[in-house]
Every structure is written in structure tokens, then in C-alpha cells.
FILUMGU-120652 format. One record per residue: residue in one letter; chain; x, y, z of N, C-alpha, C, CB in turn. Coordinates in nm, 2 decimals. Glycine has a CB too. Layout:
BEGIN
   r   c       nu       nv       nw      cau      cav      caw       cu       cv       cw      cbu      cbv      cbw
   a   A        X        Y        Z        X        Y        Z        X        Y        Z        X        Y        Z
...
//
This chain:
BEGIN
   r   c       nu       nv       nw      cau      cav      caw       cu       cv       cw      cbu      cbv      cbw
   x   A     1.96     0.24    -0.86     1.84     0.32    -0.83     1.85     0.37    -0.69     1.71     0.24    -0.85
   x   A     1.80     0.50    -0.64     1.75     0.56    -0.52     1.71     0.45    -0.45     1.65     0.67    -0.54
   x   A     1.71     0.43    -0.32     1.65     0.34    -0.22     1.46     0.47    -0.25     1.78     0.35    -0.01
   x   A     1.46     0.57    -0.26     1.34     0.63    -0.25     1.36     0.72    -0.37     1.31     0.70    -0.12
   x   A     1.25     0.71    -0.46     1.28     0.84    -0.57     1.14     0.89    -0.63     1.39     0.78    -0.71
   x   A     1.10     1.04    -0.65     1.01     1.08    -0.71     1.00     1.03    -0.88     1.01     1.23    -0.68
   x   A     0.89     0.98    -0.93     0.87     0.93    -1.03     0.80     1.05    -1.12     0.80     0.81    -1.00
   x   A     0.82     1.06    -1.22     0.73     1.16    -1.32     0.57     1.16    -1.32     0.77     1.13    -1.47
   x   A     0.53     1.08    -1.25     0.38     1.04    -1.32     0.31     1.09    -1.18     0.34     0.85    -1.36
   x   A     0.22     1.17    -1.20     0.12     1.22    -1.10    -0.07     1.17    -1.10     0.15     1.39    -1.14
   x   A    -0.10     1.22    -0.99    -0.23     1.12    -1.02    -0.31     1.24    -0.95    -0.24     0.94    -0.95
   x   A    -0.46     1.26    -0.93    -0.54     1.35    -0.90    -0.56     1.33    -0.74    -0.66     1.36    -0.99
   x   A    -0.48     1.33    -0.71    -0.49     1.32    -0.52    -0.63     1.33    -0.49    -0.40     1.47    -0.43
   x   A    -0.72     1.45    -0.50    -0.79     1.50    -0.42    -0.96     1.36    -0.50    -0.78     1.72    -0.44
   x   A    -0.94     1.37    -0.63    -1.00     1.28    -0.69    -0.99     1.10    -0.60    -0.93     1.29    -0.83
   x   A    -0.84     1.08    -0.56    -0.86     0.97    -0.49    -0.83     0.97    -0.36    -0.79     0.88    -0.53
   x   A    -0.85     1.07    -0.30    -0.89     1.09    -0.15    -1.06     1.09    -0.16    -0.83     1.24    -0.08
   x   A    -1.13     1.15    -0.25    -1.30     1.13    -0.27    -1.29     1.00    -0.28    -1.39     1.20    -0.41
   x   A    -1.27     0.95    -0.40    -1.27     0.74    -0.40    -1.29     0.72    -0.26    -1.09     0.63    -0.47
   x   A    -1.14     0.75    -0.18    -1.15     0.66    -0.06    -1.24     0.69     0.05    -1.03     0.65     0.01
   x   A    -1.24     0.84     0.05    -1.37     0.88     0.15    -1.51     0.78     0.09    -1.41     1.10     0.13
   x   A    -1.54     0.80    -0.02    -1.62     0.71     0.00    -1.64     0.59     0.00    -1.67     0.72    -0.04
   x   A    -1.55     0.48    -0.01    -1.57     0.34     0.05    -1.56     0.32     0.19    -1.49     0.26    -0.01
   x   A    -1.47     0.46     0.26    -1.49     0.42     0.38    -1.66     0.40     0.48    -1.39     0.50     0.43
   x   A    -1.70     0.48     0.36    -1.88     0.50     0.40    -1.94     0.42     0.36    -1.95     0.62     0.35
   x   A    -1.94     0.31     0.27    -1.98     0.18     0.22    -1.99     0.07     0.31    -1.90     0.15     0.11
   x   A    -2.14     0.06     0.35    -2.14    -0.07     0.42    -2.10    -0.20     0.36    -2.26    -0.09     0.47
   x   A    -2.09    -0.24     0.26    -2.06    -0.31     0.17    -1.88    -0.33     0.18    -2.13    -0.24     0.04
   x   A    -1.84    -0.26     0.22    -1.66    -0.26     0.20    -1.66    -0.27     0.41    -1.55    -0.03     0.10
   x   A    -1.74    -0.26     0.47    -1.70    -0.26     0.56    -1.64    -0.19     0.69    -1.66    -0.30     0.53
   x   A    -1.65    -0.07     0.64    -1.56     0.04     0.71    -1.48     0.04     0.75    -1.58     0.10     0.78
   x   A    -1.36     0.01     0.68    -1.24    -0.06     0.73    -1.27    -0.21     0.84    -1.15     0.08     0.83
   x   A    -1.34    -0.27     0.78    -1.35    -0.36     0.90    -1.39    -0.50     0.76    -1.49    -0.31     1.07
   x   A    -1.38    -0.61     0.79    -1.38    -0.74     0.73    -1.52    -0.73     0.69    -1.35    -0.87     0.83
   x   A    -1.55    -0.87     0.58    -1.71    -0.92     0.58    -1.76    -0.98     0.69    -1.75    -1.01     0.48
   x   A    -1.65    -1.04     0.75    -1.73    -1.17     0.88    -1.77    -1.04     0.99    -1.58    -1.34     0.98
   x   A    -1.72    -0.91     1.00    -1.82    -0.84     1.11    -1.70    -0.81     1.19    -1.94    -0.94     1.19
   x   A    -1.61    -0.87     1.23    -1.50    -0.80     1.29    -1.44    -0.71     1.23    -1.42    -0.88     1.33
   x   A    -1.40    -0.59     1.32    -1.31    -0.56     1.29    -1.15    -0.52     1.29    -1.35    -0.53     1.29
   x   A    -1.11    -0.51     1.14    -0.93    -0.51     1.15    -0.87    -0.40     1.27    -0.84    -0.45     0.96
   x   A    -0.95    -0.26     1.28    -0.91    -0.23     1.35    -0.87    -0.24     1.52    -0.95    -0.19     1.31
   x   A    -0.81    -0.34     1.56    -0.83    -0.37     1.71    -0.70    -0.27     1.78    -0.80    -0.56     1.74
   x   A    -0.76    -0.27     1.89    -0.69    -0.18     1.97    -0.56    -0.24     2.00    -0.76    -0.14     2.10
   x   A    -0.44    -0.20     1.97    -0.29    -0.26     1.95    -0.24    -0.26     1.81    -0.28    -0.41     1.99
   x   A    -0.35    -0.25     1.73    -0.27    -0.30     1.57    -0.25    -0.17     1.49    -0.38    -0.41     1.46
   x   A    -0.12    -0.22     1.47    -0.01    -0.10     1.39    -0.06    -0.04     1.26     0.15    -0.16     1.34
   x   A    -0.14    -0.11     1.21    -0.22    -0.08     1.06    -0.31    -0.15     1.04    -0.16    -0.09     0.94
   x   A    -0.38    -0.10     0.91    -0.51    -0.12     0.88    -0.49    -0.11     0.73    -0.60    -0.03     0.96
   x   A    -0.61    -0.16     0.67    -0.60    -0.18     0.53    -0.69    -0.25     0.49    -0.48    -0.23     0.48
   x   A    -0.71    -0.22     0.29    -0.77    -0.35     0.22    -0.64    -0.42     0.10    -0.94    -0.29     0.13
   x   A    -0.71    -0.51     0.08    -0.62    -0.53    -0.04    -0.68    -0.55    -0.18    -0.55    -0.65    -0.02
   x   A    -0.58    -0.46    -0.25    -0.64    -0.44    -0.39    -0.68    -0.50    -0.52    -0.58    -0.38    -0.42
   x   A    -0.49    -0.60    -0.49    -0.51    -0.72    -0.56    -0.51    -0.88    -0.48    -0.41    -0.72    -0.66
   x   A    -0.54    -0.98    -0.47    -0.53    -1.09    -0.40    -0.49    -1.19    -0.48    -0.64    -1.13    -0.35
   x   A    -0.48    -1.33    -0.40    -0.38    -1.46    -0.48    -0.55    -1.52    -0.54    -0.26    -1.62    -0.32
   x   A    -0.46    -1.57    -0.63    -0.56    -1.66    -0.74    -0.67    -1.77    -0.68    -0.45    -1.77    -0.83
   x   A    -0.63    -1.86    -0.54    -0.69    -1.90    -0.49    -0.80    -1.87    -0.42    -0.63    -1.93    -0.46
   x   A    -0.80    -1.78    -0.40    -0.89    -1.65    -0.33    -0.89    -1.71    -0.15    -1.09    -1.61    -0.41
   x   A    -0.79    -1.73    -0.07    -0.77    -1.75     0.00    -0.87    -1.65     0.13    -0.63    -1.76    -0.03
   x   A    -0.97    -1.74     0.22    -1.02    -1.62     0.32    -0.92    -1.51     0.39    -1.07    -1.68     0.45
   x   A    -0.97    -1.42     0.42    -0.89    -1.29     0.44    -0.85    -1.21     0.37    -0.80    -1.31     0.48
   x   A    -0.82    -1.24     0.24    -0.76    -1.15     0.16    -0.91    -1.12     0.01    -0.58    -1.23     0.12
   x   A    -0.98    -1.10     0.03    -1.12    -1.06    -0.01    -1.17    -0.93    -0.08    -1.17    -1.05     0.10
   x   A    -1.07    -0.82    -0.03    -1.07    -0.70    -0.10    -1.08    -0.59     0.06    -1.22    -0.69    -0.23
   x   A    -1.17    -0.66     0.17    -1.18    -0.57     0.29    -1.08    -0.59     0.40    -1.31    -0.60     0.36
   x   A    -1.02    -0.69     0.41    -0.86    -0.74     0.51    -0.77    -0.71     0.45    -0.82    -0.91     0.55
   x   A    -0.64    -0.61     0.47    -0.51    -0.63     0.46    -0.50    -0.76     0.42    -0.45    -0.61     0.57
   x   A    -0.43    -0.81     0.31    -0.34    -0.88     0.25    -0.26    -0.94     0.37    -0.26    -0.80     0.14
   x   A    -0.28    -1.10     0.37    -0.22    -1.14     0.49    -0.12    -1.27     0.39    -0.35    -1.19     0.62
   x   A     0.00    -1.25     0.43     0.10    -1.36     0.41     0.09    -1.53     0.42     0.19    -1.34     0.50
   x   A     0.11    -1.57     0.33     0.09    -1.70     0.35     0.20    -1.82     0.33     0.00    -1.71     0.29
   x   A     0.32    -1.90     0.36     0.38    -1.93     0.33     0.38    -2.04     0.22     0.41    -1.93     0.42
   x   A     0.48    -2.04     0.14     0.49    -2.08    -0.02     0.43    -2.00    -0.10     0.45    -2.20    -0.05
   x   A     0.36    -1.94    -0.11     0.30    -1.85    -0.18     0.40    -1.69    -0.25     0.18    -1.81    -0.06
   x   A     0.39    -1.69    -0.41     0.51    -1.54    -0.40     0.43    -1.47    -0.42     0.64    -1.51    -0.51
   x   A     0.51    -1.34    -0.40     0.44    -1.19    -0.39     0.39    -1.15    -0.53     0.55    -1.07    -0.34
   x   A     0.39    -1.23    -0.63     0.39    -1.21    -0.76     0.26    -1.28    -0.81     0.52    -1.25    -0.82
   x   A     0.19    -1.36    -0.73     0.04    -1.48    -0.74    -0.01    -1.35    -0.70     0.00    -1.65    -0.61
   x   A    -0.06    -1.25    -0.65    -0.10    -1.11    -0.56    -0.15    -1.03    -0.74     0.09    -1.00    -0.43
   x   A    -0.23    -1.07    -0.85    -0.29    -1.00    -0.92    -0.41    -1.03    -0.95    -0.23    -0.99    -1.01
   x   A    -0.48    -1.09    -0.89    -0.61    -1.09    -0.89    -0.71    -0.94    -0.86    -0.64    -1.19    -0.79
   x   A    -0.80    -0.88    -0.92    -0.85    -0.78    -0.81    -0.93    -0.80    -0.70    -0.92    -0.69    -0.87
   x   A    -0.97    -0.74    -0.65    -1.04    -0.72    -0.58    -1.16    -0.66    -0.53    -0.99    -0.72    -0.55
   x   A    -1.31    -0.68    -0.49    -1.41    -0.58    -0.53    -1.37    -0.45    -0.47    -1.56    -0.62    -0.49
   x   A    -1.26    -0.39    -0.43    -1.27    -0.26    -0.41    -1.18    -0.17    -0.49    -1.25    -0.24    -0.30
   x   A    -1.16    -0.30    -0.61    -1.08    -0.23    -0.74    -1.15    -0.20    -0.86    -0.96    -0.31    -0.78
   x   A    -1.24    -0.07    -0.84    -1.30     0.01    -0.89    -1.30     0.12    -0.92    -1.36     0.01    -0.86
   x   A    -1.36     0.22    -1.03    -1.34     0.35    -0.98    -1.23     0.43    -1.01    -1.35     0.34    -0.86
   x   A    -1.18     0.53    -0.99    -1.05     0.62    -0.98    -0.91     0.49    -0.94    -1.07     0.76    -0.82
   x   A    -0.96     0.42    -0.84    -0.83     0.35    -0.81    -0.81     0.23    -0.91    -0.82     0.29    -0.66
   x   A    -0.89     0.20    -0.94    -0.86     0.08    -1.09    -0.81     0.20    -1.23    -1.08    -0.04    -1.14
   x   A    -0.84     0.29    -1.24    -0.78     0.37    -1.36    -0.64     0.43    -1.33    -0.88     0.49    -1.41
   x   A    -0.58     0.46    -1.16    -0.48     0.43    -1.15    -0.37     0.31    -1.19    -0.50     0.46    -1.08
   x   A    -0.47     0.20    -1.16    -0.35     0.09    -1.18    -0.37    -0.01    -1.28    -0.33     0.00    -1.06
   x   A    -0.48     0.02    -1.40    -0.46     0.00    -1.54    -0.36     0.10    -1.58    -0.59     0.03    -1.63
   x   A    -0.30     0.19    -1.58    -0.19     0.21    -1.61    -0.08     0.18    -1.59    -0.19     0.28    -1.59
   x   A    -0.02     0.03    -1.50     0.08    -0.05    -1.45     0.03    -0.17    -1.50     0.11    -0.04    -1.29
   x   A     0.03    -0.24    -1.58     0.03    -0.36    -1.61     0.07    -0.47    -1.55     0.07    -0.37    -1.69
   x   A     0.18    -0.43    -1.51     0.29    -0.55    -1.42     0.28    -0.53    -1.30     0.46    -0.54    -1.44
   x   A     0.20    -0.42    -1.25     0.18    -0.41    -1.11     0.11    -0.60    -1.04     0.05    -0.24    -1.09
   x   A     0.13    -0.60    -0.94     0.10    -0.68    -0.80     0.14    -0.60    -0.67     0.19    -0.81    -0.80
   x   A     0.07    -0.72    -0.62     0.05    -0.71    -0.45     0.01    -0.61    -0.40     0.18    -0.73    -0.38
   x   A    -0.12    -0.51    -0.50    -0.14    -0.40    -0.43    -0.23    -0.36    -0.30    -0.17    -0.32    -0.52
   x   A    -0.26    -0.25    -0.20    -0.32    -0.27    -0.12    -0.31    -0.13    -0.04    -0.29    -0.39    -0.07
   x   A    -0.41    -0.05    -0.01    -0.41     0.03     0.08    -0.41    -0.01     0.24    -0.50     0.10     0.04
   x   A    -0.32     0.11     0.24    -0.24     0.06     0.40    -0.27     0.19     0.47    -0.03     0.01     0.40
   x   A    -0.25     0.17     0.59    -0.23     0.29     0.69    -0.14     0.21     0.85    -0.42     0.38     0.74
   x   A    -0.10     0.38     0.87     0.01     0.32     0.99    -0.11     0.43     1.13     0.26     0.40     0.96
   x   A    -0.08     0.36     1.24    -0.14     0.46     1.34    -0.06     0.54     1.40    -0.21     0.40     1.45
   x   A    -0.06     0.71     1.44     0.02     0.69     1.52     0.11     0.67     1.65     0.02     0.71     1.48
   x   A     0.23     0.73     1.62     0.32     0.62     1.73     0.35     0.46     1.72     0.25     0.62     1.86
   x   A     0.33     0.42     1.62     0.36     0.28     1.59     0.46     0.30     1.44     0.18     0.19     1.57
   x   A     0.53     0.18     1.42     0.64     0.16     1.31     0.61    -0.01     1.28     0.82     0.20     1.36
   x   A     0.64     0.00     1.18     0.70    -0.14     1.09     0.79    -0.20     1.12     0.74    -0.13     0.97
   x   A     0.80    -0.32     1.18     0.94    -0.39     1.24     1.03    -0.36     1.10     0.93    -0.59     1.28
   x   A     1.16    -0.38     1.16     1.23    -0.40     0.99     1.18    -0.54     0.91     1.43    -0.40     0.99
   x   A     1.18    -0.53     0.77     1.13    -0.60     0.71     1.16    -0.59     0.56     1.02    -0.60     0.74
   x   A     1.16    -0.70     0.43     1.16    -0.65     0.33     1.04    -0.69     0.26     1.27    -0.67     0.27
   x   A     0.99    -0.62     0.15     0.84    -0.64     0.13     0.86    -0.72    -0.04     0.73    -0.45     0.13
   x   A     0.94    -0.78    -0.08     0.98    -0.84    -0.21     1.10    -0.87    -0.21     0.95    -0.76    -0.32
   x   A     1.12    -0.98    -0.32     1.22    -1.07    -0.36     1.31    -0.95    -0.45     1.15    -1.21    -0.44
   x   A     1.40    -1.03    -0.48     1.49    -0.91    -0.55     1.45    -0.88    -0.67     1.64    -0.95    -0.59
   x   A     1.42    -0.77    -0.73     1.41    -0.71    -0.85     1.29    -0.64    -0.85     1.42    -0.81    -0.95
   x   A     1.28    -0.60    -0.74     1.12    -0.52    -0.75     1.14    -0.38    -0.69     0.99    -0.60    -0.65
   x   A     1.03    -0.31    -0.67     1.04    -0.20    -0.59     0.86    -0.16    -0.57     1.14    -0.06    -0.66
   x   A     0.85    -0.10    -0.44     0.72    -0.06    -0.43     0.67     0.09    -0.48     0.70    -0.08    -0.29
   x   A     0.60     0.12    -0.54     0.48     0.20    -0.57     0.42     0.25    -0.48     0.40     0.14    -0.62
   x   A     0.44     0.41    -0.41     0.40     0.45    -0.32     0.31     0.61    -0.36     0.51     0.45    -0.23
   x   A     0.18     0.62    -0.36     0.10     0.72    -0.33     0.05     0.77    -0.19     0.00     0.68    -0.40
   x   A     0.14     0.87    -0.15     0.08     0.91    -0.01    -0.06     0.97     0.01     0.16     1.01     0.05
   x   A    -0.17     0.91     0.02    -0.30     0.95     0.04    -0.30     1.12     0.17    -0.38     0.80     0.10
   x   A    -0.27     1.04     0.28    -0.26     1.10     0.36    -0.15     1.11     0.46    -0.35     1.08     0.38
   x   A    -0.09     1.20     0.52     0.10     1.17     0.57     0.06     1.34     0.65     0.28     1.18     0.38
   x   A     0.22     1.27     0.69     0.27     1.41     0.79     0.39     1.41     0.77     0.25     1.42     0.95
   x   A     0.49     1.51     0.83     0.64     1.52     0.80     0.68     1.39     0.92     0.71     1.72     0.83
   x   A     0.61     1.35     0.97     0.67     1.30     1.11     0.70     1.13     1.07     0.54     1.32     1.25
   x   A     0.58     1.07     0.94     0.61     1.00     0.88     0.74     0.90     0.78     0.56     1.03     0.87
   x   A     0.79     0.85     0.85     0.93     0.83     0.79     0.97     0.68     0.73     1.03     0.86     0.91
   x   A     1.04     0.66     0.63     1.11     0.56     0.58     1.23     0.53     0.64     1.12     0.57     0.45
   x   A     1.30     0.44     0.67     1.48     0.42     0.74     1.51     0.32     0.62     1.50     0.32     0.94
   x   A     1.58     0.35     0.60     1.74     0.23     0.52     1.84     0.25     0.61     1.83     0.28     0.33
   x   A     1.86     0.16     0.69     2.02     0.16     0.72     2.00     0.33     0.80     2.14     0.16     0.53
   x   A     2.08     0.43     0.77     2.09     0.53     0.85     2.03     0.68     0.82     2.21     0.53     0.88
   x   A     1.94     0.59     0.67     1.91     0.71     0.64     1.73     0.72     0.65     1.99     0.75     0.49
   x   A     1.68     0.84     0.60     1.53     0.84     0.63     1.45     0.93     0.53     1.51     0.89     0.79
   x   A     1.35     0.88     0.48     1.26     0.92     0.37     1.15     0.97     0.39     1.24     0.84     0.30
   x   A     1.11     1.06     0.38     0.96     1.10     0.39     0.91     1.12     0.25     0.93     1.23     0.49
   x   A     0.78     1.02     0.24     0.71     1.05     0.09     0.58     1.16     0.15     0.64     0.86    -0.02
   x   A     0.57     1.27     0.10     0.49     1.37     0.08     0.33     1.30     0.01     0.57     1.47    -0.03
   x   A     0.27     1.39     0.07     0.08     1.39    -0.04     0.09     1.46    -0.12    -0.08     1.45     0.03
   x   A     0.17     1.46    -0.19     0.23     1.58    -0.35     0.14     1.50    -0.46     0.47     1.56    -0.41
   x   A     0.05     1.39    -0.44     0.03     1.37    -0.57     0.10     1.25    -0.67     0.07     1.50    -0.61
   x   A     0.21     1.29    -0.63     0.31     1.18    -0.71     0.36     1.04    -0.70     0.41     1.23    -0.71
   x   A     0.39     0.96    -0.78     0.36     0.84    -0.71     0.57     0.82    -0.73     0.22     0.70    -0.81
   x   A     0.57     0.74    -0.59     0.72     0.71    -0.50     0.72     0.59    -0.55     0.74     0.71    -0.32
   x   A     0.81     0.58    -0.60     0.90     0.43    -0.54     1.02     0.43    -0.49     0.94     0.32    -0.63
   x   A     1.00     0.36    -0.40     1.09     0.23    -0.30     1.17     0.11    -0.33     1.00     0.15    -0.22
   x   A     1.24     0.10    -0.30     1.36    -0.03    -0.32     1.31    -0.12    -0.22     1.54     0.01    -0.29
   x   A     1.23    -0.16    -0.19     1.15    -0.28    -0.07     1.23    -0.34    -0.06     1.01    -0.39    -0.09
   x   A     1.29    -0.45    -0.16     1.38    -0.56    -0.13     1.48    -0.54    -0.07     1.42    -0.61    -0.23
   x   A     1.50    -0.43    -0.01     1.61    -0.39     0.10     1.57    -0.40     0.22     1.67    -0.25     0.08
   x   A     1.66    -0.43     0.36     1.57    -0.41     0.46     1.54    -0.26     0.49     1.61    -0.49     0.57
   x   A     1.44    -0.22     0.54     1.38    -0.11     0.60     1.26    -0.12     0.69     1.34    -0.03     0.50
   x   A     1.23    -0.03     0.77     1.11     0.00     0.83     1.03     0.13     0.85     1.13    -0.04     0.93
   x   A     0.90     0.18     0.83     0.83     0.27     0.87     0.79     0.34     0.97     0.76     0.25     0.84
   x   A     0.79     0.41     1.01     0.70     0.49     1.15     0.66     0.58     1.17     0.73     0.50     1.26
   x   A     0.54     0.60     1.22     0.43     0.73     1.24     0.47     0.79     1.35     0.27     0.70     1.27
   x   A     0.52     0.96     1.36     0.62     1.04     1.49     0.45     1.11     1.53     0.81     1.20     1.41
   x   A     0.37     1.14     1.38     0.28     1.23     1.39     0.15     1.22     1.47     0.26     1.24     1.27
   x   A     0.01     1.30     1.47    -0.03     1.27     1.50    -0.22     1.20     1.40     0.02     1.35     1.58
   x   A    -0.19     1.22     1.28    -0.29     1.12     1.18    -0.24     1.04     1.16    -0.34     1.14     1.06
   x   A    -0.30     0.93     1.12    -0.30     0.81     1.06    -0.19     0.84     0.90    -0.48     0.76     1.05
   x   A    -0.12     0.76     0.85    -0.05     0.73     0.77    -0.10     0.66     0.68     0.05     0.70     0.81
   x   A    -0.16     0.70     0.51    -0.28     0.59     0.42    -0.18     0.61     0.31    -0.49     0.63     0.36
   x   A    -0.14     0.50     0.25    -0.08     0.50     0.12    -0.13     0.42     0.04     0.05     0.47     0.12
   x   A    -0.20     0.42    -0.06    -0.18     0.33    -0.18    -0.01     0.29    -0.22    -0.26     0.42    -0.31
   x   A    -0.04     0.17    -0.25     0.08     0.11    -0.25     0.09    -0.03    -0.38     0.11     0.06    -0.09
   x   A     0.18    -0.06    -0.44     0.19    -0.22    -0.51     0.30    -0.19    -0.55     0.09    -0.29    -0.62
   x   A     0.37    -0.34    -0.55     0.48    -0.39    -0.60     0.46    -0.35    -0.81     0.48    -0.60    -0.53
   x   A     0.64    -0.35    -0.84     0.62    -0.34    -1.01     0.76    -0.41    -0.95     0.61    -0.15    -1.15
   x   A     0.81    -0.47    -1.06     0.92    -0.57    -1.15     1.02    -0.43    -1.17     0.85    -0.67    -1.34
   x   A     1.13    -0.46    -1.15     1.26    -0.35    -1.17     1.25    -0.40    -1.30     1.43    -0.35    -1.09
   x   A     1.34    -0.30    -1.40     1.36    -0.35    -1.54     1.53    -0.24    -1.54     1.17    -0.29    -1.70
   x   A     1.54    -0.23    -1.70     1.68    -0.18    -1.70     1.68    -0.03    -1.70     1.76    -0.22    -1.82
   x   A     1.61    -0.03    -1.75     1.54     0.13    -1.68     1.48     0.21    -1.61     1.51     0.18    -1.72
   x   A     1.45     0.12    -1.52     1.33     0.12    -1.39     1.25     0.21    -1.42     1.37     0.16    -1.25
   x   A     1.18     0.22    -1.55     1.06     0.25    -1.63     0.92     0.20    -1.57     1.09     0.19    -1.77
   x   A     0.85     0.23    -1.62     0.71     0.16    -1.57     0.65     0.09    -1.65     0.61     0.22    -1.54
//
């Protein structure tokens, strides 16, 4: 498979840019910011986010309003719980993936990148909807570089490889995002 490849399946962009405009207006979700009152946004931090699906335990932090935060022993594959902000347009997106996990809307700020990193164990790939992007926005493998477009369409990624992200532009970088299971036909 493509380290990055356009997938056949399209989704109503402008339909889930409304979803998200409006939870960002939901006191109840937080405005990008936690239940306890702080907020994720602090001045230094490379992204921002909720998470879509969470671990079984329902571990604090990971709630539906915090980025999805790592926890050691824990696999990326416990990450199918929902979450209350999986509602709406974005839950009828991802009833259509069954096998999906670890999902979670993200954003990059910019001028900031993603250390290198891999985001799954072997046999997966990530699920990428660019909400919102610029050309300046980039993927790296190794020496090469990817830009996923707001076309609508949903990307995947070969995560399990190392790579990293970074914002050249000048908006914020929002992707809906989750892990799916490779299969032999990297079908959905």
C-alpha cells in the first residue's frame, strides 16, 4: 500500500464542518477546552482536540472534550468506546467503519509539527478527513511529503511507519482522524 492514498469514499465536508462549528459553540463540549474548566488550549501546545472514541475504563482525560491521552500498557485497539461528542453527522460517518478505533479530532497550530512518531502497531493505517488544511500542511515519510487536501475525501495513512506532521501555513490544521485494521485488500 501507498504510505498516503485517496480512498473512494467521500463524505459531505461542508455538512461536517456545520457539526463541528457547532460544538465548538456548545458549552457543554467545552470550547475546545476540558470539563474540569481548563483549558487544552495553552499557549505552547502543538494541538488541540477531542476524542471520539475512548478506553473502556473511561480513564480521566479522555472524556470526549481532551485529546486522547496515552497511557502505558494500554493498546490502541481498547480506543472504541464513544464518546459524548459522537453524535450527529460525525457518528453516521463512523457507523460506516465498524472496525474503526482510536478516533479523535485533532488540529495542528501553526508553525508547529509532530515530533516523528508512529501512531499504531503493525497492521493498521490511519483514516484521515481534512476538515480544515492549507497547501503548507504536510505529511514526511522518510524523504518524501504528503499533503491531504479538504476535498471531502477520506485519506489513509500507513501510521505504523515512522513519520511526522507540520503546519508551514497560516490556519490551524483539523482532521477527523481513526485508526482501521489493514486487511488483504486494504478495503474498509
Amino acid at each position: 500500500m501507498d504510505r498516503v492514498k485517496r480512498s473512494e469514499f467521500k463524505i459531505n465536508l461542508e455538512k461536517l464542518r456545520s457539526w463541528l462549528s457547532n460544538l465548538k459553540e456548545a458549552p457543554e463540549y467545552g470550547s475546545w477546552k476540558s470539563e474540569n474548566g481548563k483549558t487544552y488550549l495553552k499557549k505552547g501546545s502543538k494541538y488541540f482536540g477531542w476524542s471520539v472514541f475512548v478506553h473502556s475504563d473511561k480513564r480521566p482525560g479522555v472524556n470526549g472534550c481532551l485529546l486522547r491521552k496515552s497511557y502505558p500498557g494500554i493498546l490502541h485497539t481498547d480506543f472504541k468506546n464513544k464518546s459524548k461528542i459522537c453524535y450527529g453527522y460525525l457518528e453516521e460517518i463512523l457507523k460506516q467503519f465498524p472496525r474503526a478505533f482510536r478516533a479523535s479530532i485533532i488540529g495542528l497550530y501553526p508553525g508547529f509539527q509532530y515530533l516523528p512518531h508512529k501512531d499504531a502497531p503493525e497492521d493498521s493505517f490511519r483514516m484521515h478527513i481534512a476538515i480544515q488544511t492549507n497547501p503548507q500542511c504536510q505529511m514526511k515519510y522518510g524523504n518524501e511529503y504528503f499533503h491531504i487536501p479538504a476535498d471531502g475525501f477520506i485519506w489513509m495513512a500507513k501510521t505504523d511507519e515512522t513519520h511526522l506532521a507540520f503546519n508551514l501555513g497560516n490556519e490551524p490544521r483539523i482532521h477527523l482522524t481513526w485508526q482501521m485494521p489493514m486487511t488483504k485488500d486494504n478495503d474498509f
